[in-house]
C-alpha positions in Angstrom: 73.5 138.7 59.2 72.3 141.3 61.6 74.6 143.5 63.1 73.8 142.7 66.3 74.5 139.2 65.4 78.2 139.7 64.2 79.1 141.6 67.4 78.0 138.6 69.4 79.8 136.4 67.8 82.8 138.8 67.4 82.6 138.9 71.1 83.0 135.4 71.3 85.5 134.9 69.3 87.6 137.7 71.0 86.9 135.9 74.4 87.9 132.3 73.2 91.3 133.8 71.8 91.7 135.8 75.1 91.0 132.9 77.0 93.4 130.4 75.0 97.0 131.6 75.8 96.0 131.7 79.5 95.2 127.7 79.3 98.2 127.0 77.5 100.3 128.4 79.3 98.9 126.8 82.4 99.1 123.8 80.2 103.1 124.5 80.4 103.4 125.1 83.8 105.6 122.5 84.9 104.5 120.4 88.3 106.8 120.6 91.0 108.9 117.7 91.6 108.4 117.3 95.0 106.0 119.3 97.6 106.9 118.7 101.0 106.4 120.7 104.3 109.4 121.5 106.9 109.2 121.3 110.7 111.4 123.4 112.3 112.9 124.8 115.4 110.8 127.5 117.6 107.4 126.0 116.1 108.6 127.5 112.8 107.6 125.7 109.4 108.1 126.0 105.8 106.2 124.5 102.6 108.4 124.0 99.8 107.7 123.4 96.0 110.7 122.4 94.4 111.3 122.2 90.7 114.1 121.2 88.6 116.1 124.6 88.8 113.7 126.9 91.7 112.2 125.9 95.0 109.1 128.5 96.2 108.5 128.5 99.7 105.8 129.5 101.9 107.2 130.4 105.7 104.9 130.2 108.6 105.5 134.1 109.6 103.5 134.4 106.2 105.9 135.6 103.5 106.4 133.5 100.0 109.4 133.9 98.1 110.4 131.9 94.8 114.6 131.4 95.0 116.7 130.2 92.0 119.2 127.1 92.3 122.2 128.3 92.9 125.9 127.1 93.3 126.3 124.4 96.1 129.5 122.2 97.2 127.2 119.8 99.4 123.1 119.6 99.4 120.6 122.0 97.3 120.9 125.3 97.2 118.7 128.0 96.7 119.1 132.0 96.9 118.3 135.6 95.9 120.1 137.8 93.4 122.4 139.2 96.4 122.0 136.3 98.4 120.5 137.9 101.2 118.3 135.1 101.4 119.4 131.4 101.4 118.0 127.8 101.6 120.0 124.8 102.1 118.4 121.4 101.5 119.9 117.9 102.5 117.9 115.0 102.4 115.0 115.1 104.4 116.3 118.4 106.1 116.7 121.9 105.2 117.3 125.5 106.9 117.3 129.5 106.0 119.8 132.2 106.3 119.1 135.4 106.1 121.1 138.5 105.3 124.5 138.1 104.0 126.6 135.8 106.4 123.4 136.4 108.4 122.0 133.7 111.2 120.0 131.0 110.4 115.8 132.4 110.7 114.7 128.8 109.8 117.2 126.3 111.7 116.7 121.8 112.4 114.3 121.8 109.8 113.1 118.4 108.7 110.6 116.9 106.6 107.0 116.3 107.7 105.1 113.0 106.5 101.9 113.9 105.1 101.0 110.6 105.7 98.5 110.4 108.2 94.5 109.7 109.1 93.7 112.6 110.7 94.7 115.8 109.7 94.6 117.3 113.1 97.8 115.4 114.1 100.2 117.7 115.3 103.7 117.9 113.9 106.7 117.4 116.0 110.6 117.5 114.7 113.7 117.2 117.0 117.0 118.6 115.7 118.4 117.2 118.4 117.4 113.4 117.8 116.8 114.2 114.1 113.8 113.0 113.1 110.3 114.2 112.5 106.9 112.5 113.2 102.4 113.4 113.5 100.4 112.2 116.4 97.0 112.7 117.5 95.6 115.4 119.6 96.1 115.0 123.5 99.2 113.2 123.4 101.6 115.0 126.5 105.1 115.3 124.6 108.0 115.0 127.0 111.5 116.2 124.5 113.6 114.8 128.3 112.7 111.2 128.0 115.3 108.8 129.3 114.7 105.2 129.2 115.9 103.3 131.9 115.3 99.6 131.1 119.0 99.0 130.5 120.3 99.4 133.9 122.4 102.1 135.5 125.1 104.0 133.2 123.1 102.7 130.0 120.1 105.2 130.0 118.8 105.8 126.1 117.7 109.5 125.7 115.0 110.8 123.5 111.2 112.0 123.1 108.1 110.7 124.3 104.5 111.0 123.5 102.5 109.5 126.2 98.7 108.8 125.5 95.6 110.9 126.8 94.0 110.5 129.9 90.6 109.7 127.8 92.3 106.6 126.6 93.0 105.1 130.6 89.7 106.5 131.9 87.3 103.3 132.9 90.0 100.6 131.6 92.8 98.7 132.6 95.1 100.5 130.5 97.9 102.2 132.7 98.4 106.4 132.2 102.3 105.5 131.8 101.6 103.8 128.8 103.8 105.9 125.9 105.6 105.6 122.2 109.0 107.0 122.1 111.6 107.8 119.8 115.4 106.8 121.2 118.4 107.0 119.6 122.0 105.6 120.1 124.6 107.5 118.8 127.3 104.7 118.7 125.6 102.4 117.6 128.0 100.5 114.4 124.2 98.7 113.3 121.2 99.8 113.6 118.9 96.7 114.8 116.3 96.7 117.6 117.7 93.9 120.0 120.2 96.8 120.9 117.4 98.7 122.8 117.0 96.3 125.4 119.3 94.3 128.0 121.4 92.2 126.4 120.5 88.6 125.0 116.8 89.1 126.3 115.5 89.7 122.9 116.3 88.5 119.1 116.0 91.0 116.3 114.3 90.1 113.2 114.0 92.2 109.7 110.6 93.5 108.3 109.7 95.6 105.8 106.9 98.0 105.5 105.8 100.4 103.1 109.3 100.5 101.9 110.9 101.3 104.9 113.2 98.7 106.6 112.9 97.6 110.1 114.8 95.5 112.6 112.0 94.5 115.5 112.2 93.1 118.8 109.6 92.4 121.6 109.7 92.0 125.2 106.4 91.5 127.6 107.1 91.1 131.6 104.6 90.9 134.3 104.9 91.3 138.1 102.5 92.1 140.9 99.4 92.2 138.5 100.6 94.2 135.9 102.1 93.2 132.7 104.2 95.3 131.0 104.6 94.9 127.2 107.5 96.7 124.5 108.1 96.3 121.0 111.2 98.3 119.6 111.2 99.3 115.8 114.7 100.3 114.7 114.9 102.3 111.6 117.9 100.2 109.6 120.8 101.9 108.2 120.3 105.2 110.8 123.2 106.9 112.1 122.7 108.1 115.0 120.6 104.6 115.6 116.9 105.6 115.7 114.0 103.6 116.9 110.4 103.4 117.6 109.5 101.9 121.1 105.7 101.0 122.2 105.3 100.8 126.1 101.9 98.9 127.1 101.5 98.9 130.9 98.1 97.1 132.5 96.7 95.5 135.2 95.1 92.0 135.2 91.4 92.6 134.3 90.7 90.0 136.9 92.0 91.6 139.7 88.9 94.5 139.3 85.7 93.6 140.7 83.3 92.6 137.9 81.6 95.5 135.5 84.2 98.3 137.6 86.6 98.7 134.7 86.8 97.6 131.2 89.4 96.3 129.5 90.9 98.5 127.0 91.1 98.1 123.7 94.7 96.5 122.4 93.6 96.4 118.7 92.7 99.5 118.5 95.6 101.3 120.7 98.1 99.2 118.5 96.7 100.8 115.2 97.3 103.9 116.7 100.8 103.5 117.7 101.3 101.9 114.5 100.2 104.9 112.3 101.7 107.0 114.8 105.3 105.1 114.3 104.8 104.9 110.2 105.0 109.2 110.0 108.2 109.4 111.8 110.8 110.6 109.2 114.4 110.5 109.8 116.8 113.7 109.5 119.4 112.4 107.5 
């Protein structure tokens, strides 16, 4: 055997035994037990890793940190040595403190669904209402939405998300036309017959994708317009929360012929569906 030869193949074996440890101990590495991504409040977000006795995060002002489990009387929690740096997680919600007995940097934080068609759907979380939810680009977000539908001194506050202008342009489809997440914060059941006036709807159950729903639908018409609602109340919320679809159109007939088309129902519906499917309560 040349010498030439057995330093070649001395080199390999000296690179196969280098390279060994380093696969297995990324063999070992243990997969995170859940990966999920936080909304919070200010536009703030954080990605979390969490693992059976560590969470690593990765904040939106671009630091990543890696925090032990530590001692908790309520929740998950997660902190430095000194505890300068703490994360609380409950649920589908979560915040940061930082310093010691400092203010919360990361506040109303609440899970994100990753489930969605488009990645370019925006994120949106409300402390306020608690809950979290993605919808497409273009969507005008009003976080003052009161509905009004129940007469006076029974308004239902929460957040809209009313559709493009491209959607309306050259159809019969109505600019007002909106999802919207409402709550009721008395509410002792959570079913969707509550979101409207009273003994105009009956509630029925559904399931979907393992979430529980109580649905209810109302459509009304009047002076060539027809005005259509279906309410999806998430079951066992507290505060009640709910889903509402608002379709507002005008008769197709009453344009002359070939001046507007009628828009698509199928398609807007599949929208608002996916749109309704992401929303993730905070509890």
């Amino acid at each position: 055997m040349t010498t030439m030869r057995l330093h070649r193949i001395l080199g390999i074996a000296l690179l196969v035994s280098a390279c060994l440890p380093a696969a297995a101990r990324a063999a070992d590495m243990p997969a995170p037990i859940s990966d999920v991504t936080f909304q919070c409040n200010l536009g703030k977000t954080i990605a979390a890793k969490f693992f059976a006795e560590r969470v690593d995060l990765a904040l939106s002002d671009g630091r990543t940190m890696s925090l032990p489990q530590a001692m908790s009387g309520s929740g998950a929690r997660y902190a430095n040595a000194d505890e300068s740096i703490v994360f609380w997680n409950k649920g589908n919600t979560a915040f940061m403190t930082e310093g010691i007995d400092g203010p919360e940097t990361y506040s109303g934080c609440i899970v994100v669904s990753d489930m969605v068609p488009d990645p370019d759907w925006a994120a949106f979380a409300s402390s306020e209402y608690g809950f979290s939810l993605r919808y497409p680009p273009g969507y005008t977000v009003d976080g003052g939405y009161v509905y009004e539908g129940l007469g006076p001194g029974h308004d239902i506050t929460g957040v809209s998300f009313t559709i493009p202008a491209s959607m309306t342009t050259g159809t019969n489809l109505a600019a007002d036309t909106r999802l919207s997440v409402e709550t009721l914060p008395d509410a002792a059941a959570c079913t969707a017959d509550l979101f409207f006036p009273a003994g105009s709807v009956t509630a029925a159950a559904t399931t979907e994708d393992d979430t529980e729903y109580s649905v209810a639908s109302l459509t009304d018409a009047g002076a060539g317009n027809l005005y259509e609602e279906t309410v999806y109340a998430l079951a066992g919320t507290s505060p009640c929360l709910a889903v509402r679809t608002f379709i507002h159109s005008a008769n197709i007939g009453n344009f002359d012929p070939g001046t507007v088309t009628e828009f698509d129902k199928a398609a807007l519906t599949a929208e608002s569906d996916a749109i309704r499917k992401t929303v993730v309560a905070g509890q």
